[in-house]
RONURO-722235 format. One record per residue (C-alpha): residue number from 0; z negated, y negated, x; residue in three letters. Coordinates in Angstrom, 2 decimals, always signed. Each point is the difference from the previous one (the first is absolute). Layout:
% residues N
<pt><nr>NUM</nr><w>Z</w><v>Y</v><u>X</u><rest>Ala</rest></pt>
...
***
This chain:
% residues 250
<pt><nr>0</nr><w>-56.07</w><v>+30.25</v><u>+34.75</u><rest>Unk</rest></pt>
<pt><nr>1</nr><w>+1.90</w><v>-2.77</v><u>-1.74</u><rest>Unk</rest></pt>
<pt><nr>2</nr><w>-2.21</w><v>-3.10</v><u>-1.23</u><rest>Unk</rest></pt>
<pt><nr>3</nr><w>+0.28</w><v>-0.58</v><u>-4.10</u><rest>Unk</rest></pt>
<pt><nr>4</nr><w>+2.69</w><v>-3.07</v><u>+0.82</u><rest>Unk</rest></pt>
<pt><nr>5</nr><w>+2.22</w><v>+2.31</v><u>+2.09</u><rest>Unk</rest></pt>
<pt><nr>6</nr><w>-0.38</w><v>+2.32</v><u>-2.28</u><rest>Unk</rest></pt>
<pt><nr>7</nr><w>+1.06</w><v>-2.03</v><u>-3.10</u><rest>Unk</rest></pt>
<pt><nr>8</nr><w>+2.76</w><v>-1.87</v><u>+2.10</u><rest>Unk</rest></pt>
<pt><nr>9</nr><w>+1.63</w><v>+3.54</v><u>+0.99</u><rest>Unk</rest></pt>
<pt><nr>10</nr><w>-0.45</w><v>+1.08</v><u>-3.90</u><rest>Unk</rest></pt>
<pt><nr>11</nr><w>+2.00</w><v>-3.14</v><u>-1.09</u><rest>Unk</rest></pt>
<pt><nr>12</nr><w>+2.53</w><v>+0.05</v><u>+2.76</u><rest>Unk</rest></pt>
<pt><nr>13</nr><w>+0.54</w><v>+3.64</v><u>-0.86</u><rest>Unk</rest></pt>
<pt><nr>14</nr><w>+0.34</w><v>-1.02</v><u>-4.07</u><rest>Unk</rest></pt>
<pt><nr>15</nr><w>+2.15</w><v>-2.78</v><u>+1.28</u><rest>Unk</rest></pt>
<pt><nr>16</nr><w>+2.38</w><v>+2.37</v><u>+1.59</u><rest>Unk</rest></pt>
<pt><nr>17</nr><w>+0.15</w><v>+2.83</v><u>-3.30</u><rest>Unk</rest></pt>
<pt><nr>18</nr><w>+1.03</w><v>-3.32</v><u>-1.90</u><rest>Unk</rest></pt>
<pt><nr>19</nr><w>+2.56</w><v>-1.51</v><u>+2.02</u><rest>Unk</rest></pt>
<pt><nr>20</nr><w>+2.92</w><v>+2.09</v><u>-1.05</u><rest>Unk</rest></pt>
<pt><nr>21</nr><w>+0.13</w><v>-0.85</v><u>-4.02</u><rest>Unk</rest></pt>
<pt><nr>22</nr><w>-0.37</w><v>-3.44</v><u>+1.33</u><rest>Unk</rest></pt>
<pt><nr>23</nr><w>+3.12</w><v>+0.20</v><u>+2.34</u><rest>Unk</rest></pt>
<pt><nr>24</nr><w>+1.93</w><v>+2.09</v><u>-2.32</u><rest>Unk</rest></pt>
<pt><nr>25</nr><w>-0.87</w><v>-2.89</v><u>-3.14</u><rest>Unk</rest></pt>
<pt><nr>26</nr><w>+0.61</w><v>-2.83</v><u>+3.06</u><rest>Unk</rest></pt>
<pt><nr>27</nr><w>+3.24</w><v>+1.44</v><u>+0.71</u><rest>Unk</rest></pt>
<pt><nr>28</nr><w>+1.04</w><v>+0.46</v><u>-3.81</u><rest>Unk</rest></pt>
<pt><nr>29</nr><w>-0.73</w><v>-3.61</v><u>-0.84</u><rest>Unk</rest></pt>
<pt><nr>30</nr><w>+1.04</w><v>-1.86</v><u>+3.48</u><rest>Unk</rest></pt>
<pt><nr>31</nr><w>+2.71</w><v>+2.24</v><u>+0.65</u><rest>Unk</rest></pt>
<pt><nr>32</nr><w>+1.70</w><v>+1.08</v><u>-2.72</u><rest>Unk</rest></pt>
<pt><nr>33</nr><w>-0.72</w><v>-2.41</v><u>-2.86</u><rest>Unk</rest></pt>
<pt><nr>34</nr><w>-0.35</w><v>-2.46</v><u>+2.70</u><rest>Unk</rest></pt>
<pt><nr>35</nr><w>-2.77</w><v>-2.09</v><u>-2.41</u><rest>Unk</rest></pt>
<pt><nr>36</nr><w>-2.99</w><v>-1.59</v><u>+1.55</u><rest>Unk</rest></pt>
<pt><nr>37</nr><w>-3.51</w><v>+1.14</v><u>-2.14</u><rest>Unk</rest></pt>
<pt><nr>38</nr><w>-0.40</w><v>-2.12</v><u>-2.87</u><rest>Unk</rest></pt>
<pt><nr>39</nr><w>-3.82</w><v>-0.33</v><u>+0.70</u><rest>Unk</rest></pt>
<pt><nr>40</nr><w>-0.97</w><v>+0.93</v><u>+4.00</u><rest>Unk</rest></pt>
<pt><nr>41</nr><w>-3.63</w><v>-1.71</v><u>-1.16</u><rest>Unk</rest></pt>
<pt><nr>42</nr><w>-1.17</w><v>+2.69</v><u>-1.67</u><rest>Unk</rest></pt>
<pt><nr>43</nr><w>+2.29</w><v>+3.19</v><u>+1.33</u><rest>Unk</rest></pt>
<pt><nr>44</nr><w>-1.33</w><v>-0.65</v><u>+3.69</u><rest>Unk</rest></pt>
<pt><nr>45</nr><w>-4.08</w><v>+0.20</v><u>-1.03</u><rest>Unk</rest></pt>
<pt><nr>46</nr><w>+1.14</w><v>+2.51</v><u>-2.16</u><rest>Unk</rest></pt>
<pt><nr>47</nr><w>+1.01</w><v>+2.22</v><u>+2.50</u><rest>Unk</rest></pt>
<pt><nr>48</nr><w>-3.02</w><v>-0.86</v><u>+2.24</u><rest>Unk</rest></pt>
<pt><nr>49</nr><w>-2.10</w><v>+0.97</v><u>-3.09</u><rest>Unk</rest></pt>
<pt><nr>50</nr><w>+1.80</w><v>+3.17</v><u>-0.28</u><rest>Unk</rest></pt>
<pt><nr>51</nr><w>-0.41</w><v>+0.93</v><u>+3.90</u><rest>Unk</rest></pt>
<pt><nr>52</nr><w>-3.97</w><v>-0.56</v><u>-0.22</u><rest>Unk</rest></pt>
<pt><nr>53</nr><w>-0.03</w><v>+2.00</v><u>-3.66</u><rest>Unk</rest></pt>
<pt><nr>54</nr><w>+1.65</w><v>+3.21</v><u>+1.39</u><rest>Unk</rest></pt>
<pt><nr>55</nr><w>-2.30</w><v>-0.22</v><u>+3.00</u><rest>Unk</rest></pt>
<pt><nr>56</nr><w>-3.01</w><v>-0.15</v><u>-2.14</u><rest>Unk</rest></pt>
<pt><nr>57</nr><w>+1.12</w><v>+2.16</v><u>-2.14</u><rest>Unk</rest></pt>
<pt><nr>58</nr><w>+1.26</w><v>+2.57</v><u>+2.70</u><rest>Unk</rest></pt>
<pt><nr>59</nr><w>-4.14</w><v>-0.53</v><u>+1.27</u><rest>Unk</rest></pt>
<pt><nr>60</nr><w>-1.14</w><v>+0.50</v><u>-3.27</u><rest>Unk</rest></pt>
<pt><nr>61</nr><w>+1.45</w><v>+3.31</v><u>-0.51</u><rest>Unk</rest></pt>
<pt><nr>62</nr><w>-0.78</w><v>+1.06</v><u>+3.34</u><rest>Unk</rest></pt>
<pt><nr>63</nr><w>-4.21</w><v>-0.69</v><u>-0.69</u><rest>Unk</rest></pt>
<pt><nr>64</nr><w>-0.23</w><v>+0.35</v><u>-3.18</u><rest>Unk</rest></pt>
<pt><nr>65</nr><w>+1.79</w><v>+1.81</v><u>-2.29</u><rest>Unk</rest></pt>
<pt><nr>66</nr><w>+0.89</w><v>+2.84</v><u>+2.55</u><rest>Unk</rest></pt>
<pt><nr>67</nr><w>-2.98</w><v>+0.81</v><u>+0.98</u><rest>Unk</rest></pt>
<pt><nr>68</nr><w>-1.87</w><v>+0.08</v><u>-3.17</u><rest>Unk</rest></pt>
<pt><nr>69</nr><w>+3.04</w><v>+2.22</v><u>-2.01</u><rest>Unk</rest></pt>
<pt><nr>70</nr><w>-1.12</w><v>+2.44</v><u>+3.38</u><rest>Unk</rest></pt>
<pt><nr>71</nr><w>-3.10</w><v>-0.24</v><u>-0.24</u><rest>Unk</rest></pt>
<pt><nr>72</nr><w>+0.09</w><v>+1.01</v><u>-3.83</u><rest>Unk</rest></pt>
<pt><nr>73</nr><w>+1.44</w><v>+3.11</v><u>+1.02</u><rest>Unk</rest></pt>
<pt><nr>74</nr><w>-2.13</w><v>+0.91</v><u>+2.49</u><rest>Unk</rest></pt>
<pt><nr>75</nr><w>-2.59</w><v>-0.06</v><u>-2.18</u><rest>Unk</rest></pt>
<pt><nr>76</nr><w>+1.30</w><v>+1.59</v><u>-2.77</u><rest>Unk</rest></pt>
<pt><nr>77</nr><w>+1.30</w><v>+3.05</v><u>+1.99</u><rest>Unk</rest></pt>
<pt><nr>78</nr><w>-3.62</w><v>+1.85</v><u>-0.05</u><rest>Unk</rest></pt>
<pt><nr>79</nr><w>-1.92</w><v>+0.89</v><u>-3.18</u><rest>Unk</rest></pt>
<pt><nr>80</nr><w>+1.75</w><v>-2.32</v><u>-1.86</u><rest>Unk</rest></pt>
<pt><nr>81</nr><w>+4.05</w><v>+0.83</v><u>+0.68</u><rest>Unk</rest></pt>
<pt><nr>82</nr><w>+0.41</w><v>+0.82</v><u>-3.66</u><rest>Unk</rest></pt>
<pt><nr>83</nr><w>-0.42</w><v>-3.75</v><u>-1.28</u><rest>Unk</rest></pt>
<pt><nr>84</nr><w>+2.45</w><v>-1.28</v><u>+2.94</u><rest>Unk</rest></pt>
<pt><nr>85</nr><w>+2.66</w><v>+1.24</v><u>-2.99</u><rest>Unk</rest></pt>
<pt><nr>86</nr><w>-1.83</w><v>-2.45</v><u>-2.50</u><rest>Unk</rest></pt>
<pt><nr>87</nr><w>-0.51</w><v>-2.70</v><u>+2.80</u><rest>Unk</rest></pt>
<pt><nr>88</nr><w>+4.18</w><v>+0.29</v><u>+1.03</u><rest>Unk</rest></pt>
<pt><nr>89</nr><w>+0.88</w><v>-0.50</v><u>-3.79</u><rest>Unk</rest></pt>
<pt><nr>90</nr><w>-2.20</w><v>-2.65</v><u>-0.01</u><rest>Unk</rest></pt>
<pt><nr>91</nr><w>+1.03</w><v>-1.58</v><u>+3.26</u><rest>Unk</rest></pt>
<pt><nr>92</nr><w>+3.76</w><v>+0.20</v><u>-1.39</u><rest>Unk</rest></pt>
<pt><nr>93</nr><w>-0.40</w><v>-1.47</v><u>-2.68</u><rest>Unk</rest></pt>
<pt><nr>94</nr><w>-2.44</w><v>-2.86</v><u>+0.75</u><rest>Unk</rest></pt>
<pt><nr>95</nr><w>+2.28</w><v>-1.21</v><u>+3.18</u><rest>Unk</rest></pt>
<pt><nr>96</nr><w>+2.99</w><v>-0.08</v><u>-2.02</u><rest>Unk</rest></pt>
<pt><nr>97</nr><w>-0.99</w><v>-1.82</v><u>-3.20</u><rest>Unk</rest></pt>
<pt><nr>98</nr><w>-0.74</w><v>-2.71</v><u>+2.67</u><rest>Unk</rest></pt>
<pt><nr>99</nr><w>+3.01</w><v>+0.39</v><u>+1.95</u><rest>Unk</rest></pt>
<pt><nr>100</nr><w>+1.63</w><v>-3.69</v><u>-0.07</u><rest>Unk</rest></pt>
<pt><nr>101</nr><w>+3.88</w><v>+1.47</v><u>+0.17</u><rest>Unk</rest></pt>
<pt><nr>102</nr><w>-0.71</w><v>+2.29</v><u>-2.93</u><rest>Unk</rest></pt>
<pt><nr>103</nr><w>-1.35</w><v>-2.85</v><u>-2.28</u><rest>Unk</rest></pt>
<pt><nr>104</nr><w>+3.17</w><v>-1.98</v><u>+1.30</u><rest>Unk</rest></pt>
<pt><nr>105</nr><w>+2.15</w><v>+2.25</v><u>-1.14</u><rest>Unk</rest></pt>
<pt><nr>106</nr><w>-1.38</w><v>+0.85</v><u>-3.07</u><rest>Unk</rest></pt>
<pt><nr>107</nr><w>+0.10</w><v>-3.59</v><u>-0.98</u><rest>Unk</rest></pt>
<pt><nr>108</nr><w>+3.44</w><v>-0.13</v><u>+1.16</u><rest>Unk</rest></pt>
<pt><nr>109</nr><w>+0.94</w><v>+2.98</v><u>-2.22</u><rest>Unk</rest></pt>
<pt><nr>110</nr><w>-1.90</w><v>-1.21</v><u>-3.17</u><rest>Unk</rest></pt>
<pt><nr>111</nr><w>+1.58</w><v>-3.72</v><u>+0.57</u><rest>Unk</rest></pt>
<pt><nr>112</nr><w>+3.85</w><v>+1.63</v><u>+0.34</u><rest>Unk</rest></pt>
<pt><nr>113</nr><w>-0.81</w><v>+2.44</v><u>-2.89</u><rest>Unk</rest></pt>
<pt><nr>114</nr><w>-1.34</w><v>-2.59</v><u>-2.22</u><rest>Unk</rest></pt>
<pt><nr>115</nr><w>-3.35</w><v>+1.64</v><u>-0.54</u><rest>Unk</rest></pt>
<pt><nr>116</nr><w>+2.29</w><v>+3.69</v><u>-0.32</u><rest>Unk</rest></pt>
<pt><nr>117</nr><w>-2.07</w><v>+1.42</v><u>+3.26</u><rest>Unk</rest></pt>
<pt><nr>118</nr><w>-3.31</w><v>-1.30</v><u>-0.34</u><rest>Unk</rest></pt>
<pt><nr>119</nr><w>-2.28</w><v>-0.52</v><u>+3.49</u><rest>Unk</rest></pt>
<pt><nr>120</nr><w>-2.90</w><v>+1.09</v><u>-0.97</u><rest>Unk</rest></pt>
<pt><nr>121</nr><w>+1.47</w><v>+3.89</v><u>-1.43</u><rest>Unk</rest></pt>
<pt><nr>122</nr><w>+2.19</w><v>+0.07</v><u>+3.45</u><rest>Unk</rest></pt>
<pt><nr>123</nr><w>-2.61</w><v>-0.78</v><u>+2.18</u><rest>Unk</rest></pt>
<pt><nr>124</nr><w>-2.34</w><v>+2.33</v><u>-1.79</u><rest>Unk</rest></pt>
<pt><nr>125</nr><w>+2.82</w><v>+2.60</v><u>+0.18</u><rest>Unk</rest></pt>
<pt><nr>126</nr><w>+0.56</w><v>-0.77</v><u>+4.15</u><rest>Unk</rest></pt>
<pt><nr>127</nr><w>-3.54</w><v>-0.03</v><u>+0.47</u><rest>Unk</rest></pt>
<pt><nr>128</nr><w>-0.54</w><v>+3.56</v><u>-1.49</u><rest>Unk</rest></pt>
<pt><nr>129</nr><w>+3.31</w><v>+1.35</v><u>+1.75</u><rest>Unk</rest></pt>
<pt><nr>130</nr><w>-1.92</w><v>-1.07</v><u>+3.33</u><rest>Unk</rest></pt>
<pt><nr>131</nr><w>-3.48</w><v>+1.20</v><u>-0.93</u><rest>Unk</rest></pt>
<pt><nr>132</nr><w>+1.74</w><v>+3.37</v><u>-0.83</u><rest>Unk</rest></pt>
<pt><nr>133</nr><w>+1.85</w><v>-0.14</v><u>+3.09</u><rest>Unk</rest></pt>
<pt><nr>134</nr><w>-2.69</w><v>-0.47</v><u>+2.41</u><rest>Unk</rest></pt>
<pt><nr>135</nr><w>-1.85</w><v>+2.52</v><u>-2.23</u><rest>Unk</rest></pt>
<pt><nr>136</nr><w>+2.36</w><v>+2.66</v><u>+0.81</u><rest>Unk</rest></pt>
<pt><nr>137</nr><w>+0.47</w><v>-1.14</v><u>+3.84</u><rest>Unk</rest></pt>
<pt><nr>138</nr><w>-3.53</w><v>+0.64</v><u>+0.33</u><rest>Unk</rest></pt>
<pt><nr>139</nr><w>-0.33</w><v>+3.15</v><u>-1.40</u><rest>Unk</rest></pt>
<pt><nr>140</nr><w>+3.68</w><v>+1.39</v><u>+2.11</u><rest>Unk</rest></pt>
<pt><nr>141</nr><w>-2.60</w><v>-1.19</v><u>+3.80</u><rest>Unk</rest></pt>
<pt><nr>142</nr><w>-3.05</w><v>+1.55</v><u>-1.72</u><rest>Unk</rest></pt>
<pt><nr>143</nr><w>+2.48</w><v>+3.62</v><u>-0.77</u><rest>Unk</rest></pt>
<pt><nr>144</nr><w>+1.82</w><v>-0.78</v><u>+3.53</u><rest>Unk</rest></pt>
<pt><nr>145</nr><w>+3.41</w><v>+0.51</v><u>-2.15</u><rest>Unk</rest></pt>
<pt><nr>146</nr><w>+3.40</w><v>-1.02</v><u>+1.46</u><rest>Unk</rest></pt>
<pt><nr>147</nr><w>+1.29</w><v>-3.55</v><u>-0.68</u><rest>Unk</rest></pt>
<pt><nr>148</nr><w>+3.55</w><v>+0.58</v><u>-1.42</u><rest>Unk</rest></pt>
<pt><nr>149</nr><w>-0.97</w><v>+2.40</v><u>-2.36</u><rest>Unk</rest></pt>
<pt><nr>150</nr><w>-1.78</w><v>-2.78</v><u>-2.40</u><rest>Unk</rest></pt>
<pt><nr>151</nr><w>+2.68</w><v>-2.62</v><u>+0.78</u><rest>Unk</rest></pt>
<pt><nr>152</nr><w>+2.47</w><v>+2.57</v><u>-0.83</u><rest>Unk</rest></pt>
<pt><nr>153</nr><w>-1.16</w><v>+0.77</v><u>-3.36</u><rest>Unk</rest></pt>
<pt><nr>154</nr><w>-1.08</w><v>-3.85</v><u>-0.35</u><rest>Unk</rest></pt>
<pt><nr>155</nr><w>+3.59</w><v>-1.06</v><u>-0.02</u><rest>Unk</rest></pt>
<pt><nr>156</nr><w>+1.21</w><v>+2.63</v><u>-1.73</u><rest>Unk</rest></pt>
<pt><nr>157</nr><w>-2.00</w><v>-1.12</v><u>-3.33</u><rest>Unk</rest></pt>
<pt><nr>158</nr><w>+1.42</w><v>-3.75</v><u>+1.16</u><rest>Unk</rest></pt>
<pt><nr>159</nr><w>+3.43</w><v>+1.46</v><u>-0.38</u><rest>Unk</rest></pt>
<pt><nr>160</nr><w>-0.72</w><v>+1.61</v><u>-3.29</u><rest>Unk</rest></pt>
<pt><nr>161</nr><w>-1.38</w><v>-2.52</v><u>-1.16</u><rest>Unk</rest></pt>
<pt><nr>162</nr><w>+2.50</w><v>-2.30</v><u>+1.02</u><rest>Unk</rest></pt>
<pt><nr>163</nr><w>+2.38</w><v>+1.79</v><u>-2.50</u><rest>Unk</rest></pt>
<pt><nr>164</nr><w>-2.29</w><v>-0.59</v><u>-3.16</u><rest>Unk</rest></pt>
<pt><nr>165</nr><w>-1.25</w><v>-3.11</v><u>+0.72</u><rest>Unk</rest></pt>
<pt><nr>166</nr><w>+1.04</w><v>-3.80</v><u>-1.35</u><rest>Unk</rest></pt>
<pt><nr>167</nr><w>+2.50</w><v>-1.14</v><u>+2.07</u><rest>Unk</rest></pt>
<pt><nr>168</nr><w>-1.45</w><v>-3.44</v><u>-0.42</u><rest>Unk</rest></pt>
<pt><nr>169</nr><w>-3.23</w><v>+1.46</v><u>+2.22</u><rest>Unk</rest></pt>
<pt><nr>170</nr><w>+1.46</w><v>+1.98</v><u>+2.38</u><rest>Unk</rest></pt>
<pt><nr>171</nr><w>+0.28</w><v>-2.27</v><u>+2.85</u><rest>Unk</rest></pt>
<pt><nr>172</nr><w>-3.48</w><v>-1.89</v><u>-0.90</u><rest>Unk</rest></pt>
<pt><nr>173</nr><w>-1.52</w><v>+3.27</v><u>+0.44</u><rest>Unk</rest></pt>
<pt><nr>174</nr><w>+1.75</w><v>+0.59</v><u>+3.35</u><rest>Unk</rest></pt>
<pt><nr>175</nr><w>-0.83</w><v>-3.33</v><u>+1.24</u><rest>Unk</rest></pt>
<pt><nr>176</nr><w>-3.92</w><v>+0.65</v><u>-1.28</u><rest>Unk</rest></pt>
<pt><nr>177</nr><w>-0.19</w><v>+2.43</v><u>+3.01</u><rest>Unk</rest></pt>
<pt><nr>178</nr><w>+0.73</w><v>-2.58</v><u>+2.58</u><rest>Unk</rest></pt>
<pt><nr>179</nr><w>-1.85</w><v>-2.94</v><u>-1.38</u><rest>Unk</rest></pt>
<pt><nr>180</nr><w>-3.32</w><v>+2.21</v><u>+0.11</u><rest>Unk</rest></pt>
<pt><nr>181</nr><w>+0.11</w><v>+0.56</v><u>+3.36</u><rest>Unk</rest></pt>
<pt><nr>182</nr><w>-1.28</w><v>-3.21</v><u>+1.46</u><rest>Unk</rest></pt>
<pt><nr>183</nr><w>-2.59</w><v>-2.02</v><u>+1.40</u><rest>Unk</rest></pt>
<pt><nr>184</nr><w>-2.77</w><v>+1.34</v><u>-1.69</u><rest>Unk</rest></pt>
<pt><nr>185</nr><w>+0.76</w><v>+3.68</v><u>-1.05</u><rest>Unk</rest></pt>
<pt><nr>186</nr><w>+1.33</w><v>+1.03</v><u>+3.81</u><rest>Unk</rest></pt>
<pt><nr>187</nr><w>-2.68</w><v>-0.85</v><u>+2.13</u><rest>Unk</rest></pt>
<pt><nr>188</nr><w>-2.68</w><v>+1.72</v><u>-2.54</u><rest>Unk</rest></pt>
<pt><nr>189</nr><w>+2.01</w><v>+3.13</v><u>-0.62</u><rest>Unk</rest></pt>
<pt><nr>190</nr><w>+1.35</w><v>+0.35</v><u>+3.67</u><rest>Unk</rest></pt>
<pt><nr>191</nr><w>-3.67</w><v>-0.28</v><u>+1.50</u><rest>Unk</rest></pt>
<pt><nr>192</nr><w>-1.15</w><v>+2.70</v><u>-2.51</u><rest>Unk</rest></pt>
<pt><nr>193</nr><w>+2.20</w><v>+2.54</v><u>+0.56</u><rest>Unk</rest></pt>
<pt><nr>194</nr><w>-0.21</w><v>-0.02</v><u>+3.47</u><rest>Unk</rest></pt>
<pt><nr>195</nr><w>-4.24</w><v>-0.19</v><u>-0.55</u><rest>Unk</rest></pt>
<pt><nr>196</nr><w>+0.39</w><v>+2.96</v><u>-2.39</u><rest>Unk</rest></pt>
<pt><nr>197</nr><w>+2.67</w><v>+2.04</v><u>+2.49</u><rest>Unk</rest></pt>
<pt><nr>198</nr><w>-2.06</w><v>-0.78</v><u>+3.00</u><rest>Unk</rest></pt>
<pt><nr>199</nr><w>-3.31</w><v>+1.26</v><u>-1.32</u><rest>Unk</rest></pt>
<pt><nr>200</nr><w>+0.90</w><v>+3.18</v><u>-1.37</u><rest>Unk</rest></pt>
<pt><nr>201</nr><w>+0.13</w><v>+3.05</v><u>+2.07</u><rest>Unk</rest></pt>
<pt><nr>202</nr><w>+3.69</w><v>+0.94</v><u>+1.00</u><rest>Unk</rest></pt>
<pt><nr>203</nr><w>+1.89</w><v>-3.07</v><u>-1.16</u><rest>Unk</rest></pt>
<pt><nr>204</nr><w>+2.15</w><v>-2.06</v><u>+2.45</u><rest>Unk</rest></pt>
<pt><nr>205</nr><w>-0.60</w><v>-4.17</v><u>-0.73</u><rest>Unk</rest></pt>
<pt><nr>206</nr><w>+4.13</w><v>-0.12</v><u>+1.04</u><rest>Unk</rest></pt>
<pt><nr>207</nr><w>+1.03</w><v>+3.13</v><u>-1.93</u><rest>Unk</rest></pt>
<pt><nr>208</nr><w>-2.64</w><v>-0.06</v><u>-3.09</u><rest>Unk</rest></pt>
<pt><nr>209</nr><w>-0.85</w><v>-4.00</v><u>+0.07</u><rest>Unk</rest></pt>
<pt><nr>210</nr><w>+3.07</w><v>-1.59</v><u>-1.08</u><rest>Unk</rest></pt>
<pt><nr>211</nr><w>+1.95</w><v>+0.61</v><u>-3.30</u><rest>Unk</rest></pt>
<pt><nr>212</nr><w>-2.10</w><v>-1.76</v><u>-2.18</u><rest>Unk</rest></pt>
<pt><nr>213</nr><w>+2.19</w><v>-2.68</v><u>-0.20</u><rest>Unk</rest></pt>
<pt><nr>214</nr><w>+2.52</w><v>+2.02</v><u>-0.79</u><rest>Unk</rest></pt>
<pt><nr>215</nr><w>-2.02</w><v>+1.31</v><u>-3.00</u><rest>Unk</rest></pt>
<pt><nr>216</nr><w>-0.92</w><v>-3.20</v><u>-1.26</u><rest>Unk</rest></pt>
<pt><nr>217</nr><w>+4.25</w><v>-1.27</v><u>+0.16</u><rest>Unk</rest></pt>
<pt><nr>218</nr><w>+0.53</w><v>+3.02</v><u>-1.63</u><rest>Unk</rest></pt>
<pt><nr>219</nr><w>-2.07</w><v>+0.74</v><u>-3.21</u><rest>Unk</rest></pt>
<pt><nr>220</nr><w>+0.12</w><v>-4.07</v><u>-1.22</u><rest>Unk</rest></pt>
<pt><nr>221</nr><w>+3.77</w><v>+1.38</v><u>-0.84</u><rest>Unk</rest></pt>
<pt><nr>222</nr><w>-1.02</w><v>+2.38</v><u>-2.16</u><rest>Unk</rest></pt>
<pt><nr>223</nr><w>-2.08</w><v>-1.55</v><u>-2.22</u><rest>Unk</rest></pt>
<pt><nr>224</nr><w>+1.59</w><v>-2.83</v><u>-0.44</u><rest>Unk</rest></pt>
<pt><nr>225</nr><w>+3.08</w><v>+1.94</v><u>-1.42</u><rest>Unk</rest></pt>
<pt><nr>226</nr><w>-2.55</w><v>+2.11</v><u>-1.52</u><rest>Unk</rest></pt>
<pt><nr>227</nr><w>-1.45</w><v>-2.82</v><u>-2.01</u><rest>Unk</rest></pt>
<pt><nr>228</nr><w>+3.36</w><v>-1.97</v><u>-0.78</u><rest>Unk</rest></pt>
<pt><nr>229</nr><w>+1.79</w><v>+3.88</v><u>-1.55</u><rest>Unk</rest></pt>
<pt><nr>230</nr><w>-3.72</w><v>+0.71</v><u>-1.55</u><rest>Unk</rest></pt>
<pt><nr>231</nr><w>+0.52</w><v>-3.65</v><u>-1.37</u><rest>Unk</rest></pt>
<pt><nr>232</nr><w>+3.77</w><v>+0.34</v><u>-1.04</u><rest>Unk</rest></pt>
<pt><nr>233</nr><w>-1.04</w><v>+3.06</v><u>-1.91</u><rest>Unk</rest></pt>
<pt><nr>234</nr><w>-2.96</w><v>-1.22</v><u>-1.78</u><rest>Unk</rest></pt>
<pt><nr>235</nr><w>+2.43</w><v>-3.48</v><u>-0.97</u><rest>Unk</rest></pt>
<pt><nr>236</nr><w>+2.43</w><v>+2.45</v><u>-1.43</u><rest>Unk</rest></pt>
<pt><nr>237</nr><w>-1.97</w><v>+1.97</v><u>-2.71</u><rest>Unk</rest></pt>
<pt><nr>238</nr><w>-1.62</w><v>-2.99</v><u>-0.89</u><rest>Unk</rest></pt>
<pt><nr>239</nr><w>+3.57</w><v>-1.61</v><u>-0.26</u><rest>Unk</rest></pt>
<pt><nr>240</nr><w>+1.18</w><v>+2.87</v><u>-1.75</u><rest>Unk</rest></pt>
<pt><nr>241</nr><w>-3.63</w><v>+0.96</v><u>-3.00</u><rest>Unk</rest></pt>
<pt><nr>242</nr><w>-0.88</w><v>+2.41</v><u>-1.10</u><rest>Unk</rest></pt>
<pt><nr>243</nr><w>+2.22</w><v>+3.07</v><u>-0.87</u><rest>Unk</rest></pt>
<pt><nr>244</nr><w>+0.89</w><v>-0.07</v><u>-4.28</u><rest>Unk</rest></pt>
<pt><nr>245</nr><w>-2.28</w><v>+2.34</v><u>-1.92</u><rest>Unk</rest></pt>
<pt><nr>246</nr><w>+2.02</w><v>+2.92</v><u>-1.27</u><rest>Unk</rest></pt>
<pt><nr>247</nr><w>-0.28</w><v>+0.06</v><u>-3.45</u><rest>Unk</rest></pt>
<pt><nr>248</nr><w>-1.83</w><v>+2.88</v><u>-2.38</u><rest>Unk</rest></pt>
<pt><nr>249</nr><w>+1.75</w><v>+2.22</v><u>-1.99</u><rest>Unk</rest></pt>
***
C-alpha cells in the first residue's frame, strides 16, 4: 500500500504528464514558429503549476465525492422509491447546469456580442431545462431497458427540423449549448447516476445501460433552445404585426 505522499506525488506526476502536450504544442507555436519569447514567464510558469495541482484536485474530487454520492443516489432510489428517481434526474439536470461555469460563460458571451439580443438568464434557463429533460428521458430509456439509438435517432431528427424553422441568428448558439453543458459539474453527477441506476436494476448492463446520459443531456439543450428562440420569433411577430382590422358591419 502506497503512503498518502506517494500517493499524491504519483497523482501529480500523472496530472503532470496529461498536461504536458498543450504545453509543448503552445511551446512549440510561440518558440518555434512565431519565434517570440513570453511577454510575462512570471506569472505563465506558476500558472501552469497552479493548473497541474487544480486538475489533480479536481480529478480527486470527482473521484470521492461527487461519484460516489450521484451512485449512491441511485442505489437508493432503485427500491420503493424508483418512481421519484424521474423527479430527482430533472432535478439533478437542471440544478448542475444552472451552475455550470462554461454555460454562464457563454451566455454572457452571447448576451455581450448580441447587445442584450440573447439574454443569459432566458438561455441558461432554456439549457438548463433541455438537460433536465434530457436526463429525464435517459432515465426512464435504463428503467424500460430500451435501445440507445432509437431516442438519439428521433432526438436529432426534431434538431434537424427544427433547424429549418428556426432563427438563423440561434442556430449555432443552440448547437454550441449542447457542448458547453457537458462539463465539470454536470458529467461526473449524471455519469455516476446512470451507471448507479443501470447497475441496481435487475437485467441492466452498467457498460450497455449506464452510459448515454451524456448523450441525452448534449442532445435535448438543442432543442429547446431553438424551441424558445422560434417560440420567441413568433410571439415578436404578432406583436410586431397587432391585431387583425375589425371587419366592418353591414
Amino acid at each position: 500500500m502506497p503512503t498518502t505522499f506517494e500517493y499524491v506525488l504519483r497523482g501529480l506526476m500523472a496530472t503532470t504528464r496529461d498536461v504536458m502536450p498543450v504545453v509543448a504544442v503552445v511551446a512549440f507555436f510561440q518558440f518555434v514558429f512565431f519565434r517570440r519569447a513570453l511577454e510575462s514567464p512570471r506569472q505563465v510558469i506558476p500558472g501552469l503549476i497552479f493548473v497541474v495541482l487544480g486538475l489533480y484536485l479536481f480529478v480527486e474530487g470527482l473521484s470521492l465525492g461527487l461519484f460516489p454520492l450521484g451512485v449512491t443516489m441511485a442505489e437508493q432510489f432503485t427500491g420503493r422509491h424508483l418512481p421519484w428517481v424521474y423527479a430527482f434526474a430533472f432535478a439533478l439536470g437542471y440544478a448542475t447546469t444552472m451552475a455550470e461555469p462554461a454555460l454562464i460563460a457563454v451566455a454572457l458571451k452571447a448576451q455581450e456580442i448580441t447587445s442584450g439580443g440573447v439574454r443569459e438568464w432566458p438561455l441558461r434557463n432554456a439549457v438548463a431545462l433541455g438537460v433536465a429533460i434530457g436526463i429525464t428521458v435517459g432515465v426512464f430509456r435504463i428503467v424500460r431497458g430500451d435501445p440507445l439509438h432509437w431516442y438519439i435517432i428521433a432526438g436529432y431528427l426534431a434538431v434537424i427540423v427544427q433547424t429549418r424553422f428556426a432563427p438563423r441568428s440561434i442556430v449555432a448558439l443552440a448547437y454550441d449549448s449542447g457542448g458547453v453543458t457537458t462539463s465539470t459539474v454536470t458529467v461526473p453527477l449524471v455519469t455516476a447516476l446512470g451507471i448507479g441506476l443501470a447497475s441496481s436494476i435487475p437485467g441492466r448492463n452498467p457498460i450497455i445501460d449506464g452510459f448515454g446520459l451524456i448523450a441525452f443531456a448534449s442532445l435535448f439543450p438543442m432543442i429547446t433552445v431553438m424551441g424558445y428562440a422560434t417560440l420567441a420569433k413568433y410571439l415578436g411577430a404578432r406583436k410586431t404585426a397587432g391585431p387583425p382590422p375589425d371587419v366592418e358591419k353591414e
